[in-house]
C-alpha positions in Angstrom: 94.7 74.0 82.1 92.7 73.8 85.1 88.9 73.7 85.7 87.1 76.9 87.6 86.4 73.9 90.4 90.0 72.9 89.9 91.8 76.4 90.8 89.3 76.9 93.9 90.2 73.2 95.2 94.0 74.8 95.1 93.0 77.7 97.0 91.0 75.9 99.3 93.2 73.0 100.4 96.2 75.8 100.4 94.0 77.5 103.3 93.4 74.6 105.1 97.0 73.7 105.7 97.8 77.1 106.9 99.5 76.3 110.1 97.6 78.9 113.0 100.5 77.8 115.6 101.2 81.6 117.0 100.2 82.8 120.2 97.6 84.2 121.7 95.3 81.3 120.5 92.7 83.4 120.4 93.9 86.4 118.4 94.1 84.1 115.2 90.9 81.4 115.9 88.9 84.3 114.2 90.9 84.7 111.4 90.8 80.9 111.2 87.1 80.7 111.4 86.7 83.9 108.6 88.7 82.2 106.0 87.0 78.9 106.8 83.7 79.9 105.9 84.0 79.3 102.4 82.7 81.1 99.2 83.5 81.4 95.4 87.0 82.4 95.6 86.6 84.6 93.2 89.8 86.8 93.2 92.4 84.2 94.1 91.3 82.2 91.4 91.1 84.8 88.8 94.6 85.6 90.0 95.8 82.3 89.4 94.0 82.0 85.8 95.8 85.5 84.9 98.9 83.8 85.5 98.0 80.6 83.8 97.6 82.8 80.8 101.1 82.8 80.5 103.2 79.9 83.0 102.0 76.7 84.1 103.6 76.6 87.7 100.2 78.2 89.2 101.0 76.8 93.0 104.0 78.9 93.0 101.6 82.1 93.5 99.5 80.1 95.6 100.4 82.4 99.2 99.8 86.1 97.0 96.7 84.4 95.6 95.9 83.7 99.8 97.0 87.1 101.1 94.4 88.8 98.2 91.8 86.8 99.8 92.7 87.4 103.1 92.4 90.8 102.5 89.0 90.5 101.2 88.0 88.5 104.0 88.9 91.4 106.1 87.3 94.1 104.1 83.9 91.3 104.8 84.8 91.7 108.7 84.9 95.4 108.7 81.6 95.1 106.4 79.8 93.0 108.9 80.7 95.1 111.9 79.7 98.6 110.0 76.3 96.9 108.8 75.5 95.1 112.2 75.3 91.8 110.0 74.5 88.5 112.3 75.1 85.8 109.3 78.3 85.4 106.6 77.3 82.1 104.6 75.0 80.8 107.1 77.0 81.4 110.3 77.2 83.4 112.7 79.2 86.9 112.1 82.9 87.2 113.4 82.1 90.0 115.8 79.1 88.1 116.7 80.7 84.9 117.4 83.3 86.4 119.3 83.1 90.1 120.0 83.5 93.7 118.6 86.9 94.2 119.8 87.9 91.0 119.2 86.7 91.4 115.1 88.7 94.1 115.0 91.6 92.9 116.1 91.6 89.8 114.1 91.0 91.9 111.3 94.3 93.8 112.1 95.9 90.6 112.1 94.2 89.5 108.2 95.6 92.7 106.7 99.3 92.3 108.1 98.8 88.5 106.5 98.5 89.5 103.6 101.1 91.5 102.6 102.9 88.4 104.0 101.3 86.6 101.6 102.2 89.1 98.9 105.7 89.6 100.0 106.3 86.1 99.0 105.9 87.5 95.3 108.5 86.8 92.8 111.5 89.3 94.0 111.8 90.5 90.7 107.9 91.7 90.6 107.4 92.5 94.2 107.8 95.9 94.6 105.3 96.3 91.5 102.8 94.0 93.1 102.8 96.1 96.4 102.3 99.2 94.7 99.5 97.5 93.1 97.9 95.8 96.2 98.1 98.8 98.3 96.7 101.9 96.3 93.2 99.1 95.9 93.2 98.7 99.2 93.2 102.6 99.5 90.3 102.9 96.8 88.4 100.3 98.7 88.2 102.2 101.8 87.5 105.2 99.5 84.7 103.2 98.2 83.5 102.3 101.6 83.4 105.9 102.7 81.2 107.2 99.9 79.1 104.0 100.3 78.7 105.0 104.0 77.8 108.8 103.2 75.5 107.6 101.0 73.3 106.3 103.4 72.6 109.6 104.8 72.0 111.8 101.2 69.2 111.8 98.7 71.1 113.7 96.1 73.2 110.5 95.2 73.4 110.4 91.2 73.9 107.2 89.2 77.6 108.4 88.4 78.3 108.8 92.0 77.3 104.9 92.5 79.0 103.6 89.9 82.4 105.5 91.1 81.5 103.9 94.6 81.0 100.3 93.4 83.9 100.8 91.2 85.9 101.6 94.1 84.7 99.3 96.7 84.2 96.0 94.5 85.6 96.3 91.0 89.0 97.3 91.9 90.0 94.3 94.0 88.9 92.2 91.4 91.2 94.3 89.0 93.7 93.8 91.2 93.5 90.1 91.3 93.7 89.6 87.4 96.7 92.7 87.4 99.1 91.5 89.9 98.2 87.2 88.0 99.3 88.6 84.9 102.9 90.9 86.6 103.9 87.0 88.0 103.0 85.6 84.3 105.4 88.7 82.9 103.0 89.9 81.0 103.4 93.4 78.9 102.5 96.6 80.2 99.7 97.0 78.1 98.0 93.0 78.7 98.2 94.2 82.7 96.3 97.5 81.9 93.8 95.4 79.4 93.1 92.5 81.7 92.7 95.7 85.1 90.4 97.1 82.9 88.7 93.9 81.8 88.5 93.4 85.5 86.7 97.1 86.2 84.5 96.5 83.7 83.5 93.1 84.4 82.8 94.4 87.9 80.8 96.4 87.5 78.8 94.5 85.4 78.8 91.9 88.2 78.0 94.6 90.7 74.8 95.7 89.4 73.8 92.4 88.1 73.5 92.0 92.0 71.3 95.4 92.8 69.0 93.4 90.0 68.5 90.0 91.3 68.2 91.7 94.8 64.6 92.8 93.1 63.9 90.5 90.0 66.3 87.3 91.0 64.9 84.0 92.2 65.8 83.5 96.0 66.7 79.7 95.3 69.6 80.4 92.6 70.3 84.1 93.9 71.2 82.1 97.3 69.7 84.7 99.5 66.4 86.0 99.7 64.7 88.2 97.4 63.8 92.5 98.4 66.6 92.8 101.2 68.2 95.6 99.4 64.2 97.3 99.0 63.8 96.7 102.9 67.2 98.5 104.2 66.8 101.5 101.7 69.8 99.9 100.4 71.2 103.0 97.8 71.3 100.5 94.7 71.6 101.3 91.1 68.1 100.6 91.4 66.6 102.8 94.2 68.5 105.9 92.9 67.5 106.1 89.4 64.0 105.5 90.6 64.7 108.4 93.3 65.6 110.8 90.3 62.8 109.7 87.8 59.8 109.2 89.8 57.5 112.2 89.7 53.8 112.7 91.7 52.4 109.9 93.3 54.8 107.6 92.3 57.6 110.1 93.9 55.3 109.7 96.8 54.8 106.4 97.1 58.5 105.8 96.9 59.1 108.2 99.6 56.5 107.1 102.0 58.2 103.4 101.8 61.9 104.9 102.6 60.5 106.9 105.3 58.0 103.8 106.9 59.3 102.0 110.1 56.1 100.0 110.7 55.5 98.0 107.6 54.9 94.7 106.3 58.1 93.4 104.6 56.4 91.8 101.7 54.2 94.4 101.3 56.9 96.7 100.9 58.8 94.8 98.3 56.0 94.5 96.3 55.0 97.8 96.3 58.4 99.3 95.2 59.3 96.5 93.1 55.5 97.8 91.3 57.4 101.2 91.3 60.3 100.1 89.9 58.0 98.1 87.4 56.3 101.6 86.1 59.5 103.1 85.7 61.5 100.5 83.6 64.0 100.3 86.7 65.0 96.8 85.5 65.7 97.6 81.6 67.7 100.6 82.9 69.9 98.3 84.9 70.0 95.7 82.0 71.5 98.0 79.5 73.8 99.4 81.7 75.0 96.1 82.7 74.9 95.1 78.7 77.2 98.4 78.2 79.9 97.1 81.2 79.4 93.7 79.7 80.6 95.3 76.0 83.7 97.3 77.6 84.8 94.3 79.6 84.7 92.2 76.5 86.4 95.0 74.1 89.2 94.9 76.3 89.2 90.9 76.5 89.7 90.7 72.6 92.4 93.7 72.7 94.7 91.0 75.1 97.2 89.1 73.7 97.7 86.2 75.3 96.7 82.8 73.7 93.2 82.4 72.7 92.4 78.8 73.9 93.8 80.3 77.3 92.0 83.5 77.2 88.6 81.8 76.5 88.8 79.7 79.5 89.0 83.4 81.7 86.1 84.8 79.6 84.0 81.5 80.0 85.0 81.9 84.3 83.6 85.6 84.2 80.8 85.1 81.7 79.0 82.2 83.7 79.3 85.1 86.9 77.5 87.7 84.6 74.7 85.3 83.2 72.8 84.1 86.7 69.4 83.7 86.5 66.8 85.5 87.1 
């Protein structure tokens, strides 16, 4: 078995011997540059320890692994453009290196990769792992569209946000672990238990996020603290203290969303104080606790081999337990 460290060093050294030897040069020096930029490698490497579960050979699914994360690499383009975001790990922004136009069409170019990535699937799984790939990639830009409508309602209910995260984060993570087990040739029912192991997982990873945003430490969170609370960011967070807050603290909270002169720490403080007075954070901790429950209940419903299995629930469970 590999090491967490061990399946991202495949990934990664895969990715930098991708040869970039088509023309126009500079059609694919942005897709270069995205995939380039690093990062956990979350869903390529749970792909390749879904397989593992089952076959040893895990290079052999090394290019679907790719295409998977060249997917989510362009859903992080699109994402940077939408939010007007300068940085991605430290550096500067695709369509801020280059241009708009130019982000976009590189993008276009990342989502025809990888379904060539995907296409070089076992033949005897393929079909299933399209069918898999694409109706996530429909439910992320269904996820995207309600996170975008969101920005403009004050009606959103925590249901309605967890169907949106659902969609635009825990799906593709899903999909990773699915389409690792359908190479493996796993049974019908361990790809349905390890999808839902995957939805429930991220969620739980999801809002573990909205939280640190507010109560994380900046150093180990790796980006600073109240961002979320400055952008009016619709969080777990912000909308359950939207529906509970009543009186002044419904005014207070109010007055901050609507401020566009204020002091950025002052802010934070002041609705993290909110949040404080309304148990924001134990609301978010049980919730998270209850994903944390489902994703395990499925886990222990799987049948692969145990020593194999506990290496996947280790990977996930050191992503659920950052500090705070």
């Amino acid at each position: 078995m590999y090491t967490p460290a061990e399946y991202q060093k495949l990934v990664n050294d895969f990715l930098a011997s991708m040869p970039y030897d088509r023309k126009p040069t500079k059609l694919y020096e942005p897709v270069q540059y995205e995939l380039s930029l690093g990062g956990k490698r979350i869903r390529p490497v749970l792909m390749l320890m879904a397989y593992h579960l089952l076959k040893d050979d895990v290079e052999s699914i090394l290019p679907v692994a790719i295409g998977l994360e060249t997917y989510h690499n362009y859903t992080l383009v699109h994402d940077d453009i939408m939010d007007h975001a300068e940085m991605r790990r430290g550096k500067p922004t695709v369509h801020v290196k280059w241009d708009e136009n130019q982000a976009l069409l590189a993008s276009e170019v990342m989502v025809l990769a990888s379904y060539q990535g995907i296409m070089k699937g076992n033949p005897d799984c393929r079909h299933r792992l399209l069918e898999v790939f694409s109706e996530t990639a429909l439910e992320i830009s269904e996820g995207q569209q309600y996170d975008i409508e969101f920005e403009t309602r004050d009606d959103v209910s925590a249901d309605e946000y967890i169907e949106m995260i659902r969609l635009k984060t825990s799906v593709l993570l899903a999909c990773a672990l699915q389409m690792g087990a359908i190479q493996g040739g796993a049974t019908d029912e361990d790809c349905d238990l390890i999808y839902e192991f995957g939805v429930k997982f991220g969620l739980a990873f999801q809002l573990q996020d909205d939280l640190l945003d507010v109560y994380g430490d900046a150093k180990t969170f790796g980006k600073n603290i109240g961002g979320d609370i400055l952008c009016n960011k619709k969080t777990y967070m912000l909308i359950n203290a939207l529906n509970m807050a009543e009186g002044q603290l419904a005014e207070d909270l109010k007055k901050w969303i609507a401020a566009t002169d204020f002091d950025p720490n002052e802010k934070i403080m002041a609705v993290t104080s909110i949040y404080d007075q309304l148990g924001i954070k134990n609301i978010c901790l049980d919730k998270i606790r209850e994903f944390y429950s489902q994703a395990k209940a499925a886990w222990e419903k799987m049948s692969f081999p145990v020593e194999k299995k506990q290496l996947l629930w280790d990977y996930v469970e050191s992503m659920l337990y950052r500090t705070f």
